[in-house]
FISE-732218 format. One record per atom (N, C-alpha, C): residue number from 1; residue in three letters; atom name; z, x, y. Coordinates in steps of 0.2 Angstrom, whole numbers, plus 5000, padded with zeros to 4 digits. Example, Ala and Ser with C-alpha at 12.3 -4.5 7.8 and 13.67 -1.06 7.14 Angstrom:
<rs>
R; 1; ala; N; 5039; 5066; 4972;
R; 1; ala; CA; 5039; 5062; 4978;
R; 1; ala; C; 5039; 5066; 4984;
R; 2; ser; N; 5035; 5064; 4989;
R; 2; ser; CA; 5036; 5068; 4995;
R; 2; ser; C; 5039; 5064; 5000;
</rs>
This chain:
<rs>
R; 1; unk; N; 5605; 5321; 5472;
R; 1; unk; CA; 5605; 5325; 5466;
R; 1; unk; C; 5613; 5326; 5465;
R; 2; unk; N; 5614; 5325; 5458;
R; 2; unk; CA; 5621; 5328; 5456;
R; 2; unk; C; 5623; 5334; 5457;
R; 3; unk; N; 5631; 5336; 5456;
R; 3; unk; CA; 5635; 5343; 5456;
R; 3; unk; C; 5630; 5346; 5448;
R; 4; unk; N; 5631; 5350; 5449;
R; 4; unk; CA; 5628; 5354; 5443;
R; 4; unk; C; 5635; 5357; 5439;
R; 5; unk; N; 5636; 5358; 5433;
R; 5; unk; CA; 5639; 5358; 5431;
R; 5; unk; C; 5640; 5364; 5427;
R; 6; unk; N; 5646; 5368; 5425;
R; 6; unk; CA; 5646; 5374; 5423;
R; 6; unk; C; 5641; 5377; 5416;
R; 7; unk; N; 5641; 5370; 5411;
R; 7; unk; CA; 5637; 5372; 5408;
R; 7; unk; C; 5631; 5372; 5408;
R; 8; unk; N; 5624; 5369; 5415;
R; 8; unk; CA; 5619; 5369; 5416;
R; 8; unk; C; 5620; 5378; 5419;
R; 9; unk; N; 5626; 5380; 5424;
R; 9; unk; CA; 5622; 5384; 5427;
R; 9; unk; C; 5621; 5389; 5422;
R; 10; unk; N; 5627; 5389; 5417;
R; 10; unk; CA; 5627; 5396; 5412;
R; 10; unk; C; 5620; 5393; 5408;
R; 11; unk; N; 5618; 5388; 5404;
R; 11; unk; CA; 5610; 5389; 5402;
R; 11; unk; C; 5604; 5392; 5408;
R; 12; unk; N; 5606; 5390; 5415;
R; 12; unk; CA; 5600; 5392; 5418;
R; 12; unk; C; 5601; 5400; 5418;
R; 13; unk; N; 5609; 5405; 5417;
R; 13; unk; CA; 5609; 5412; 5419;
R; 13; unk; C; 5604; 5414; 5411;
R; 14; unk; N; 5607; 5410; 5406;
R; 14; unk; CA; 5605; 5415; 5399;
R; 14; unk; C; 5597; 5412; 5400;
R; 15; unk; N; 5594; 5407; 5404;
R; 15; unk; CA; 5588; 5409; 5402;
R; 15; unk; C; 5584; 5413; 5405;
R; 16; unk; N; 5590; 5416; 5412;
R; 16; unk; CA; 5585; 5421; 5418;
R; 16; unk; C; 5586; 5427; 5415;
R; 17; unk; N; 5593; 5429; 5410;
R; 17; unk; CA; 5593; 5434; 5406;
R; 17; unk; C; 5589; 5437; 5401;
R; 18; unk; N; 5588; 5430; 5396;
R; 18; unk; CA; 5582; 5429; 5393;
R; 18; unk; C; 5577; 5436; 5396;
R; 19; unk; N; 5574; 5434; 5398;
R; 19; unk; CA; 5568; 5437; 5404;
R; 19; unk; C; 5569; 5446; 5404;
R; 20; unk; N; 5575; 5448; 5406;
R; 20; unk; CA; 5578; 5455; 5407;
R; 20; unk; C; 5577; 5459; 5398;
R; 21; unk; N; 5572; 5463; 5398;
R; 21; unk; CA; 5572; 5466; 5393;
R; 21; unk; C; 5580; 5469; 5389;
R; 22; unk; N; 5580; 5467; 5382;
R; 22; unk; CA; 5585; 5470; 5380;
R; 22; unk; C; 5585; 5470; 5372;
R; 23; unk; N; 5585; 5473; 5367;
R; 23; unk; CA; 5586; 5474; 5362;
R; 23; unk; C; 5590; 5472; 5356;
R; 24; unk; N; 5591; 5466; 5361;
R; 24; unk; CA; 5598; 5462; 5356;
R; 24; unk; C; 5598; 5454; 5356;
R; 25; unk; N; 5593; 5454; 5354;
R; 25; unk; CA; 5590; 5446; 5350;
R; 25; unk; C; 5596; 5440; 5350;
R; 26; unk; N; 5599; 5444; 5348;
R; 26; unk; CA; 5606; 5440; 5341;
R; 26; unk; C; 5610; 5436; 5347;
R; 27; unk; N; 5611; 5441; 5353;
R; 27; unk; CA; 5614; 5437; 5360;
R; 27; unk; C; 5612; 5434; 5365;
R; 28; unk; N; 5605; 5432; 5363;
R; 28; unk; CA; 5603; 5426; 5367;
R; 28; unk; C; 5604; 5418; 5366;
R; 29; unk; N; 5607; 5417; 5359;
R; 29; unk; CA; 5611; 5411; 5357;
R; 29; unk; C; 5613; 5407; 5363;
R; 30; unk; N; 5615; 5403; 5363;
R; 30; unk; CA; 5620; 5398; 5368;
R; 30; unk; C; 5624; 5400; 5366;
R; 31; unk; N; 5631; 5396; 5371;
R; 31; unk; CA; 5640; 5400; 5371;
R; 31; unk; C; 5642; 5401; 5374;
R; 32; unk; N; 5648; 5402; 5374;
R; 32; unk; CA; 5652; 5407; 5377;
R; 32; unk; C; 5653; 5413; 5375;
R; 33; unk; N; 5652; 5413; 5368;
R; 33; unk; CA; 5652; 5420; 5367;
R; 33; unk; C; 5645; 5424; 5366;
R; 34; unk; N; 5640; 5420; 5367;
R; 34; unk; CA; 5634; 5423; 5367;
R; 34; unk; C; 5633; 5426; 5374;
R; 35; unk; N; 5636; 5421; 5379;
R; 35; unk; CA; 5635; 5423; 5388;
R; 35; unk; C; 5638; 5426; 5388;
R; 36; unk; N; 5642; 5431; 5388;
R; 36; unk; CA; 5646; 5436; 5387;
R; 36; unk; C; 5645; 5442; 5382;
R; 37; unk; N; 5642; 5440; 5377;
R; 37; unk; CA; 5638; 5445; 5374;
R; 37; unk; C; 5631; 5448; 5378;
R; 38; unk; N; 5629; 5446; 5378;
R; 38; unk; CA; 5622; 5445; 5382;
R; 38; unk; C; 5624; 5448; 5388;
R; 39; unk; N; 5628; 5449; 5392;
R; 39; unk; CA; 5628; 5448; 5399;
R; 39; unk; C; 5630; 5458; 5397;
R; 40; unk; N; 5636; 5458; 5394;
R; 40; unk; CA; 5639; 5465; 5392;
R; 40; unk; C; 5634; 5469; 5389;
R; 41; unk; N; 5629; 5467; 5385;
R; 41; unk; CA; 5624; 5470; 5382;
R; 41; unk; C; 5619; 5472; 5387;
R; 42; unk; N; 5618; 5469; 5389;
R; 42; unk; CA; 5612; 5469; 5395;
R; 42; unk; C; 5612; 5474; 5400;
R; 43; unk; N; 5618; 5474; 5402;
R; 43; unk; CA; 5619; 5480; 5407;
R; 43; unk; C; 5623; 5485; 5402;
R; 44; unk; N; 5626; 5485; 5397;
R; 44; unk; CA; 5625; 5491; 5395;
R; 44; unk; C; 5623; 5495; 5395;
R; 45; unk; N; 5614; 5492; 5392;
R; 45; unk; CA; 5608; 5495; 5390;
R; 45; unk; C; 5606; 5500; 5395;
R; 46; unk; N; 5605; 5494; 5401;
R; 46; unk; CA; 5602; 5495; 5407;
R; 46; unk; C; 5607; 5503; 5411;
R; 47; unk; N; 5611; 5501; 5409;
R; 47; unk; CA; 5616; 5509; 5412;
R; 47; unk; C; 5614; 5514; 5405;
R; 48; unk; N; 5614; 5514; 5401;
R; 48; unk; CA; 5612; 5519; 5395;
R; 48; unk; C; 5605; 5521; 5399;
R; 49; unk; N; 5601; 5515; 5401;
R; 49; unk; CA; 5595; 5519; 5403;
R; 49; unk; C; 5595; 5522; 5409;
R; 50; unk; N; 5598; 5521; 5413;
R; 50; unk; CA; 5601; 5523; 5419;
R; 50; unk; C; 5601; 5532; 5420;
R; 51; unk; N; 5607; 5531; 5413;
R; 51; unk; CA; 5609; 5538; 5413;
R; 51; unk; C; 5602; 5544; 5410;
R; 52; unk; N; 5600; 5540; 5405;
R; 52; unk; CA; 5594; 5543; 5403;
R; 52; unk; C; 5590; 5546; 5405;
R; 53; unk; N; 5588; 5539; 5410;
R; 53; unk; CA; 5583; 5542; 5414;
R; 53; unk; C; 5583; 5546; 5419;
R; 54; unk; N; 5589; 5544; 5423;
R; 54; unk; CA; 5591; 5549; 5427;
R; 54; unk; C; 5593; 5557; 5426;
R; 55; unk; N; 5594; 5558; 5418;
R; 55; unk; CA; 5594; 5565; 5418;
R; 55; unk; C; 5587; 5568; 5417;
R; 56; unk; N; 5581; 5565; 5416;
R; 56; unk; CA; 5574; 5566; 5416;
R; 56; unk; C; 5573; 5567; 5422;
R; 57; unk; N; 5577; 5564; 5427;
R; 57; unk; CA; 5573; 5565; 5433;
R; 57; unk; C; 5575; 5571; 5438;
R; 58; unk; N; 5583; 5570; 5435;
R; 58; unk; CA; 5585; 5573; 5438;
R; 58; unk; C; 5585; 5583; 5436;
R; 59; unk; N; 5580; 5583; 5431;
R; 59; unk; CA; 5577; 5590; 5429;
R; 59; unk; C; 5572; 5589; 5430;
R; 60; unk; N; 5567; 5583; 5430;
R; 60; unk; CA; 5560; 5584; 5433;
R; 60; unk; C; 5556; 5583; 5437;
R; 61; unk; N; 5561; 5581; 5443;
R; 61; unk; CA; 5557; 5579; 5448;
R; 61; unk; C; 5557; 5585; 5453;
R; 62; unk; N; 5553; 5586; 5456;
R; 62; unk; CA; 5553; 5592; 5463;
R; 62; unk; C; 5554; 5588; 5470;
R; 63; unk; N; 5557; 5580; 5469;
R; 63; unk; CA; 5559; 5581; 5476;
R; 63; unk; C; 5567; 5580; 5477;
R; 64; unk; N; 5570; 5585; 5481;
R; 64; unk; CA; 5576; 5582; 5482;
R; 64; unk; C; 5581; 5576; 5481;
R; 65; unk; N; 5576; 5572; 5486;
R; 65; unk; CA; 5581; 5566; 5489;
R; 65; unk; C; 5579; 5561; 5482;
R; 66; unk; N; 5574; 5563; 5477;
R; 66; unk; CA; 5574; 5559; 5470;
R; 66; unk; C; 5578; 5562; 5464;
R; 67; unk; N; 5580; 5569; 5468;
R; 67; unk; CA; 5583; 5571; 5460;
R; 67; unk; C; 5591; 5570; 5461;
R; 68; unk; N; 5592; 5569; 5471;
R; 68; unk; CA; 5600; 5566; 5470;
R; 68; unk; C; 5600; 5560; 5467;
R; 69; unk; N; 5596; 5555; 5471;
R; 69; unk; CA; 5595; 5547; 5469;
R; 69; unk; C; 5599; 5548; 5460;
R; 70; unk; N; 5595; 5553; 5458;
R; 70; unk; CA; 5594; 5552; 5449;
R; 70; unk; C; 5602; 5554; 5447;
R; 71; unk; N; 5606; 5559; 5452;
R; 71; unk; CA; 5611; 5561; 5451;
R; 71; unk; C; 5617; 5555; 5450;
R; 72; unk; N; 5616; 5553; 5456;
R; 72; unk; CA; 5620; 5546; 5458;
R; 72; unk; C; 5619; 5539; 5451;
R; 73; unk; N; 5614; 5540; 5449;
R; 73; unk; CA; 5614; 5537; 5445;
R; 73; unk; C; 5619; 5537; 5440;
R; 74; unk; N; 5616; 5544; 5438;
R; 74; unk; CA; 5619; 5547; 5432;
R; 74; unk; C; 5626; 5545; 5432;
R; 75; unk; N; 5632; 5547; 5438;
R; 75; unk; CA; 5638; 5547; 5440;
R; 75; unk; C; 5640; 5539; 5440;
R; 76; unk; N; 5636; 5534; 5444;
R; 76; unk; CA; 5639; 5529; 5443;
R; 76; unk; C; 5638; 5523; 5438;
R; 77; unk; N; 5632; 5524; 5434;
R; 77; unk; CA; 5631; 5521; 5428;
R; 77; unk; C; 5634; 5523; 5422;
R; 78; unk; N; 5638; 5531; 5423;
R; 78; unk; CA; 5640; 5533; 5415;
R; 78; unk; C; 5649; 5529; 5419;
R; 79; unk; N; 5650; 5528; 5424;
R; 79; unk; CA; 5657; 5528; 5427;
R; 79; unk; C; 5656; 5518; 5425;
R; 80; unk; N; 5650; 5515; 5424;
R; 80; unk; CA; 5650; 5508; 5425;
R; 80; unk; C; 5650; 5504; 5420;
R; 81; unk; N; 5650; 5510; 5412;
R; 81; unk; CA; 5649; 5510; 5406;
R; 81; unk; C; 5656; 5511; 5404;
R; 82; unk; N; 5661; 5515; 5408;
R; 82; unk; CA; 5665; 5517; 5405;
R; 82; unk; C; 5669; 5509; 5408;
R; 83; unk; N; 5671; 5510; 5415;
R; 83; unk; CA; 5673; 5502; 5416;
R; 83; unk; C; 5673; 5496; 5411;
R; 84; unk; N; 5666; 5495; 5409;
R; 84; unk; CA; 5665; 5491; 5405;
R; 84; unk; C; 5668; 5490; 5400;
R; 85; unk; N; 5668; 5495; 5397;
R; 85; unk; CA; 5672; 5494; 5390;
R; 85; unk; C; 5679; 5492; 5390;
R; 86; unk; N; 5681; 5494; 5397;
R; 86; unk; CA; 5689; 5492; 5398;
R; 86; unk; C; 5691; 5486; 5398;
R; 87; unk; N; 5686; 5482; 5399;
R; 87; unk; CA; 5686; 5474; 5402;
R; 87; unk; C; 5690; 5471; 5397;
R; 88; unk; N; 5689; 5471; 5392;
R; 88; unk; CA; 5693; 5468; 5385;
R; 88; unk; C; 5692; 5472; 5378;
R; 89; unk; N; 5695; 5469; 5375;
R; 89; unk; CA; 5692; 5475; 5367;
R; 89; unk; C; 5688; 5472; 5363;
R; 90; unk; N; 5686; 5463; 5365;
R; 90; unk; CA; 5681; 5462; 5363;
R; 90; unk; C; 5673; 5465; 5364;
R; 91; unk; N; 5673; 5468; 5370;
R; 91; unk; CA; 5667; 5468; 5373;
R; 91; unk; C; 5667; 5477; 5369;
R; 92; unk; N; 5670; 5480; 5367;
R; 92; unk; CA; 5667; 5488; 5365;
R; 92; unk; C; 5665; 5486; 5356;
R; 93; unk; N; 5665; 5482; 5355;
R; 93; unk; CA; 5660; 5479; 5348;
R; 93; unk; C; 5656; 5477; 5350;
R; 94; unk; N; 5651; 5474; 5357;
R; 94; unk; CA; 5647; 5475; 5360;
R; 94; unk; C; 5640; 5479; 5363;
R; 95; unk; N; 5645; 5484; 5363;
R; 95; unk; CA; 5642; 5490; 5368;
R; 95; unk; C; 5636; 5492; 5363;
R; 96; unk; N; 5630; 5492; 5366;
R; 96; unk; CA; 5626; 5495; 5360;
R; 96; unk; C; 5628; 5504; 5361;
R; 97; unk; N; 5625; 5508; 5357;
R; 97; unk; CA; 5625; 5516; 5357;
R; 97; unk; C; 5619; 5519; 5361;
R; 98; unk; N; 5614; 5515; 5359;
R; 98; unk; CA; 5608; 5520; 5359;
R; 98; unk; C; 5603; 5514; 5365;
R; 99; unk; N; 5597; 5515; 5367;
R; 99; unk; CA; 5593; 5511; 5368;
R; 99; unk; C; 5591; 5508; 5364;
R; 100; unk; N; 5587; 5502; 5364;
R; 100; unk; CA; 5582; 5497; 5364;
R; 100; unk; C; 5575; 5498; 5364;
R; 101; unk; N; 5572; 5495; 5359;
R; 101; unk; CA; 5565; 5499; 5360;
R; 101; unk; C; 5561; 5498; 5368;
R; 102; unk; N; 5564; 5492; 5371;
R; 102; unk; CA; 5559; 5490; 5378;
R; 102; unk; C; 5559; 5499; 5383;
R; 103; unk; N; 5568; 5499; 5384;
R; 103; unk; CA; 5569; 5505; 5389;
R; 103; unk; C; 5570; 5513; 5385;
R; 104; unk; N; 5565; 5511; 5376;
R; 104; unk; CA; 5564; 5519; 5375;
R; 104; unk; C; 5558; 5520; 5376;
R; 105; unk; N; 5552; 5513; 5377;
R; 105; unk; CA; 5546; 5515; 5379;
R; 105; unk; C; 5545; 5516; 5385;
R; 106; unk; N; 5549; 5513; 5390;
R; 106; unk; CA; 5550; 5514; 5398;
R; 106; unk; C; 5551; 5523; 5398;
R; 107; unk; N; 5556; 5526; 5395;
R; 107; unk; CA; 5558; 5531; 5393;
R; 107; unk; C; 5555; 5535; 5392;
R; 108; unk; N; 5551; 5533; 5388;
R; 108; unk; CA; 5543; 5537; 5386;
R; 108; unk; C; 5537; 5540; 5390;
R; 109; unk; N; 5536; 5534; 5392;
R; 109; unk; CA; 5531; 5533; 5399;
R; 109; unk; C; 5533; 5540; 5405;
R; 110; unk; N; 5541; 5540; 5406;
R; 110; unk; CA; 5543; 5543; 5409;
R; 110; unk; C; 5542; 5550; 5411;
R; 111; unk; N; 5542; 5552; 5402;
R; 111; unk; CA; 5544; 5560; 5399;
R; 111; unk; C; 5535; 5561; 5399;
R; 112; unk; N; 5531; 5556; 5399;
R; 112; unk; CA; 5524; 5558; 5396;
R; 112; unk; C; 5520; 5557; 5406;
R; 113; unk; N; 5524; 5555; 5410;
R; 113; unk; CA; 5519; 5556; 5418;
R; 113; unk; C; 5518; 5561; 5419;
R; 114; unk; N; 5512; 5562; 5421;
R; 114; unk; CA; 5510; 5566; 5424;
R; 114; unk; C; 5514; 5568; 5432;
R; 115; unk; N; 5514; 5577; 5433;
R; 115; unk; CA; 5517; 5580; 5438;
R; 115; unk; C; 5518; 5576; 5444;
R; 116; unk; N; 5511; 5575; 5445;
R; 116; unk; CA; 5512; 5571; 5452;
R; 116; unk; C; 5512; 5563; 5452;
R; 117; unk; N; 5514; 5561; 5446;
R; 117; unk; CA; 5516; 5553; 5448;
R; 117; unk; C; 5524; 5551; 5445;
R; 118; unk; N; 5528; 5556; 5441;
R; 118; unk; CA; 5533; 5555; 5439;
R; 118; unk; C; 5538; 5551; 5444;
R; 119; unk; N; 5538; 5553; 5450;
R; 119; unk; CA; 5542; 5551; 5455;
R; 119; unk; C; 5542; 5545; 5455;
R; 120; unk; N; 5535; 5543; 5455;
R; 120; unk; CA; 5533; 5537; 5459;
R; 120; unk; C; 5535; 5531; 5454;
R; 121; unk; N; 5533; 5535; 5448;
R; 121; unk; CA; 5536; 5531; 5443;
R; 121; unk; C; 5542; 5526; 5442;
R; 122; unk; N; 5546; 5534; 5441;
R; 122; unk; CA; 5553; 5532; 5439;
R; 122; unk; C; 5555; 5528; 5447;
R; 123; unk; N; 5554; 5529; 5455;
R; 123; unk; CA; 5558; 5526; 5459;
R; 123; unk; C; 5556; 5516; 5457;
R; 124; unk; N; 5548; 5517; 5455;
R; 124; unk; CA; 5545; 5510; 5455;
R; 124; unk; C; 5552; 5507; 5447;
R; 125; unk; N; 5552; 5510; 5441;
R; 125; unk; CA; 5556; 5507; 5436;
R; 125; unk; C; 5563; 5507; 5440;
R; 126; unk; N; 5565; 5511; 5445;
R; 126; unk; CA; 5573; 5508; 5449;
R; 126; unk; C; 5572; 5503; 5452;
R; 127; unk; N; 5567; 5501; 5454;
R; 127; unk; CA; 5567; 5495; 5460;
R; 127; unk; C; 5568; 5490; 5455;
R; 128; unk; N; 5564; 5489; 5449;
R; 128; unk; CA; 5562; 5485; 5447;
R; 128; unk; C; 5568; 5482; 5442;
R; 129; unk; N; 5571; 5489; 5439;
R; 129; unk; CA; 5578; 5487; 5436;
R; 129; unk; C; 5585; 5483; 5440;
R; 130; unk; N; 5586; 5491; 5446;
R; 130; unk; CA; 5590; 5485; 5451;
R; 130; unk; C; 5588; 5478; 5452;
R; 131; unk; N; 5582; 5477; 5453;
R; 131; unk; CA; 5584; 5469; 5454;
R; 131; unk; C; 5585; 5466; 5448;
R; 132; unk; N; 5585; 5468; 5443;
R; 132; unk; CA; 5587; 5461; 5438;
R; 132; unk; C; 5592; 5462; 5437;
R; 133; unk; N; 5594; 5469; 5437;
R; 133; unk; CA; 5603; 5468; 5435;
R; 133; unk; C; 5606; 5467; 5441;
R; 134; unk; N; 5605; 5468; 5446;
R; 134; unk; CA; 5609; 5464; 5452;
R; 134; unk; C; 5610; 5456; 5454;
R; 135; unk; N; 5603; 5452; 5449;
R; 135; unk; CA; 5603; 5445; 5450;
R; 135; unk; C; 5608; 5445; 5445;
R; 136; unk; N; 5607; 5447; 5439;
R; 136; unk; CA; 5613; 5444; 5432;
R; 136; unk; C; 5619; 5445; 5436;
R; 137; unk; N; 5622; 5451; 5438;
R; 137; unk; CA; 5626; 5453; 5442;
R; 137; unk; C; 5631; 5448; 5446;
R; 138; unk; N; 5624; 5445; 5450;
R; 138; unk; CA; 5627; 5441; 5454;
R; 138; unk; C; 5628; 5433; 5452;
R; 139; unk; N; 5622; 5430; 5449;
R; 139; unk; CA; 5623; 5425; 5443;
R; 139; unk; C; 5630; 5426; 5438;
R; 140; unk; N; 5631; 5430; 5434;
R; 140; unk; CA; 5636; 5432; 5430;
R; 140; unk; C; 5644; 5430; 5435;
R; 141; unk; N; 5642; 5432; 5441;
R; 141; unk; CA; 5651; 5434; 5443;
R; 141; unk; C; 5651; 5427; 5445;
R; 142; unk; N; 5646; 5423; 5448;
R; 142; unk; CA; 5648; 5413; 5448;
R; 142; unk; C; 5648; 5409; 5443;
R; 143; unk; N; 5646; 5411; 5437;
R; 143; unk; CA; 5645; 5405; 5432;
R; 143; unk; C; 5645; 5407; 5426;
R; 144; unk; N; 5648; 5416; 5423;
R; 144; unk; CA; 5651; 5419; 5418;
R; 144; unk; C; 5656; 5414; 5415;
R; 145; unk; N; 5657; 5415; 5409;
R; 145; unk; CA; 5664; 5410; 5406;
R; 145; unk; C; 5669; 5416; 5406;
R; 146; unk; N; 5670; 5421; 5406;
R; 146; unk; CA; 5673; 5425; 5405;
R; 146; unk; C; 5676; 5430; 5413;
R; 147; unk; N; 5684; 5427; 5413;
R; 147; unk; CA; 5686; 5429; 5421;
R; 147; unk; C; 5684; 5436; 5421;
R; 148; unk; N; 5686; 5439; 5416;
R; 148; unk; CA; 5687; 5447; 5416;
R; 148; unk; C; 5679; 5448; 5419;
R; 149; unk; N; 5676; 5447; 5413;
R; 149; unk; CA; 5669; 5451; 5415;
R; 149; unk; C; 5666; 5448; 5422;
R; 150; unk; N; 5666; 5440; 5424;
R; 150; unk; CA; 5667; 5437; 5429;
R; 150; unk; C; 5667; 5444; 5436;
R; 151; unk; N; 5676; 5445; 5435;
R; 151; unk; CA; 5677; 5451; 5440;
R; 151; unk; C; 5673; 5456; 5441;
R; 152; unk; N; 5674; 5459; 5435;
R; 152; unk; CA; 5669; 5465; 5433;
R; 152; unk; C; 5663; 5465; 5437;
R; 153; unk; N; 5658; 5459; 5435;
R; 153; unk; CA; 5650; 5459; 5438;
R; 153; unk; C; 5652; 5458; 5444;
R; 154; unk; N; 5655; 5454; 5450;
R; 154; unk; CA; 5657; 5453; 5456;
R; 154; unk; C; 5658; 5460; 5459;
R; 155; unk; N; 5664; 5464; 5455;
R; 155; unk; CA; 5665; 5470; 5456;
R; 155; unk; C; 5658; 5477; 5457;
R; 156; unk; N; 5652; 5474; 5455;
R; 156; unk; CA; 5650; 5480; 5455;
R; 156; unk; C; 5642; 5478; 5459;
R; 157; unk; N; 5642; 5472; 5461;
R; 157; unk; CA; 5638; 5470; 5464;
R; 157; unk; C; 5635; 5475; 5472;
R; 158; unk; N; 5640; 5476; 5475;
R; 158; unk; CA; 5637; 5479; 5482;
R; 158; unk; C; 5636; 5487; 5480;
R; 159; unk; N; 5637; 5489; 5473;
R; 159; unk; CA; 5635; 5497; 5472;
R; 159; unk; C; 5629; 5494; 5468;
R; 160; unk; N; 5626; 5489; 5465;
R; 160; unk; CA; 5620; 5489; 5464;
R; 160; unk; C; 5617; 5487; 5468;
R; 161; unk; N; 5618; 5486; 5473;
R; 161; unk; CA; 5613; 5483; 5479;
R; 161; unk; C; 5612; 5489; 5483;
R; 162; unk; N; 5616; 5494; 5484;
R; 162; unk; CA; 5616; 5499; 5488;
R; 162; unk; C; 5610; 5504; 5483;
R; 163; unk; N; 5613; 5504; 5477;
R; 163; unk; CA; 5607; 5510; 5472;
R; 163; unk; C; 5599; 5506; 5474;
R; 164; unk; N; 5597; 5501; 5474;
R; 164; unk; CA; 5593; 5497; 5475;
R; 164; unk; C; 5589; 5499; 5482;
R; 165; unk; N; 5593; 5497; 5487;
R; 165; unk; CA; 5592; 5499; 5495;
R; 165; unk; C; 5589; 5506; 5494;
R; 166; unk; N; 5592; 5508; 5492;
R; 166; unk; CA; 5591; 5517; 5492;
R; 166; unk; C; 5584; 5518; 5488;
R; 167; unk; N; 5586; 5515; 5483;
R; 167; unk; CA; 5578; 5518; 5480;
R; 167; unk; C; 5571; 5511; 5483;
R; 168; unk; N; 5572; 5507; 5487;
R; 168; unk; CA; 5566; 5504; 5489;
R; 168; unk; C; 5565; 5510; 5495;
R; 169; unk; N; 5570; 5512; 5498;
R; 169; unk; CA; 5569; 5517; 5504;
R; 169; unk; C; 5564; 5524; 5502;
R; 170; unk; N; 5568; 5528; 5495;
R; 170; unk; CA; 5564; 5533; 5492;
R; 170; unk; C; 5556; 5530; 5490;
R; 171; unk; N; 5555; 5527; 5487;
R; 171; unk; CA; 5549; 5521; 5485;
R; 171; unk; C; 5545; 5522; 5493;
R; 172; unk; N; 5547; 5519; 5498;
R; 172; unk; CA; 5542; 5518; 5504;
R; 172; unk; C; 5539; 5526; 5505;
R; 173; unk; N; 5547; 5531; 5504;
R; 173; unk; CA; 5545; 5537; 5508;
R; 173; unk; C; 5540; 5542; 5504;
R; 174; unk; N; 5540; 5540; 5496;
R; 174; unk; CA; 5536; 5544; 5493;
R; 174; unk; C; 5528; 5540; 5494;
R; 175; unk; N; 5527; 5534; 5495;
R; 175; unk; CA; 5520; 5528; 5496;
R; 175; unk; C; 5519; 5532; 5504;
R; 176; unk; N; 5522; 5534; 5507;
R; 176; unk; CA; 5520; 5538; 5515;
R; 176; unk; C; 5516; 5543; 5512;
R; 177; unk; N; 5521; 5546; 5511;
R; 177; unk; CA; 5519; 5554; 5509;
R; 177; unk; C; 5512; 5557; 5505;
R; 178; unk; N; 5512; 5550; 5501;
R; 178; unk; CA; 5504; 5552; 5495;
R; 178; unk; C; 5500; 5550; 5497;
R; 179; unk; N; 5497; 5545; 5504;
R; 179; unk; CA; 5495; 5544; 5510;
R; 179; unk; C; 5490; 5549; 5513;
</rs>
């Protein structure tokens, strides 16, 4: 088999991107400015819901070790949003404002659970978000067109890996506990 070339791997990132909810159609195109649109868009989103969520949680959860989880969120996603925008001054004509309707009905789901399965919830939508923005993340920082953001995703890979770690660990310990 041949070396695979930069242009296959970027169609193979935008089609796993593709996949990751996000509310910005327009950046699924081919490109290089679409990979790049699409890449900054995506995790925008995904840290807007970050913070969102985690301010839900972090006033409605009754367990501790989930309403710091939701703290940290809060802290390093609005800190990951703000990084972002500094990458270039193309990318903050990018930045969407608000959510996307995938992550205001996740949103929703969240504010309408009931008392005793909020937790379970929202750790199950952490698990599941880490892992997609961790893979683009990791995808992005090898075969992104764009050095800067390149850096950027590479740079933030082992704090998403870690937020992940941590909430598969919360996830096990509340599956024990409801046992």
């Amino acid at each position: 088999m041949g070396a695979v070339s930069r242009r296959q791997l970027t169609s193979a990132l935008l089609a796993f991107a593709a996949a990751i909810p996000v509310g910005h159609a327009a950046a699924r195109s081919n490109g290089v400015a679409s990979n790049n649109k699409h890449f900054v868009q995506t995790v925008a989103e995904a840290s807007l819901f970050e913070v969102e969520s985690g301010k839900l949680a972090a006033k409605r959860s009754g367990n501790l070790e989930v309403a710091g989880y939701a703290q940290q969120m809060i802290e390093d996603h609005a800190r990951l949003l703000a990084d972002l925008a500094k990458v270039n001054d193309s990318v903050r004509g990018w930045l969407p404002s608000t959510l996307g309707a995938t992550y205001n009905d996740r949103l929703k789901k969240l504010k309408e659970a009931p008392e005793g399965g909020f937790e379970g919830l929202y750790m199950g939508m952490q698990v599941d978000l880490h892992e997609r923005v961790l893979m683009l993340h990791r995808d992005f920082s090898r075969v992104g067109e764009n050095e800067r953001l390149r850096k950027f995703a590479a740079g933030n890979v082992a704090m998403l890996n870690r937020h992940l770690e941590h909430a598969r660990v919360i996830g096990l310990t509340l599956d024990r506990r409801a046992r």
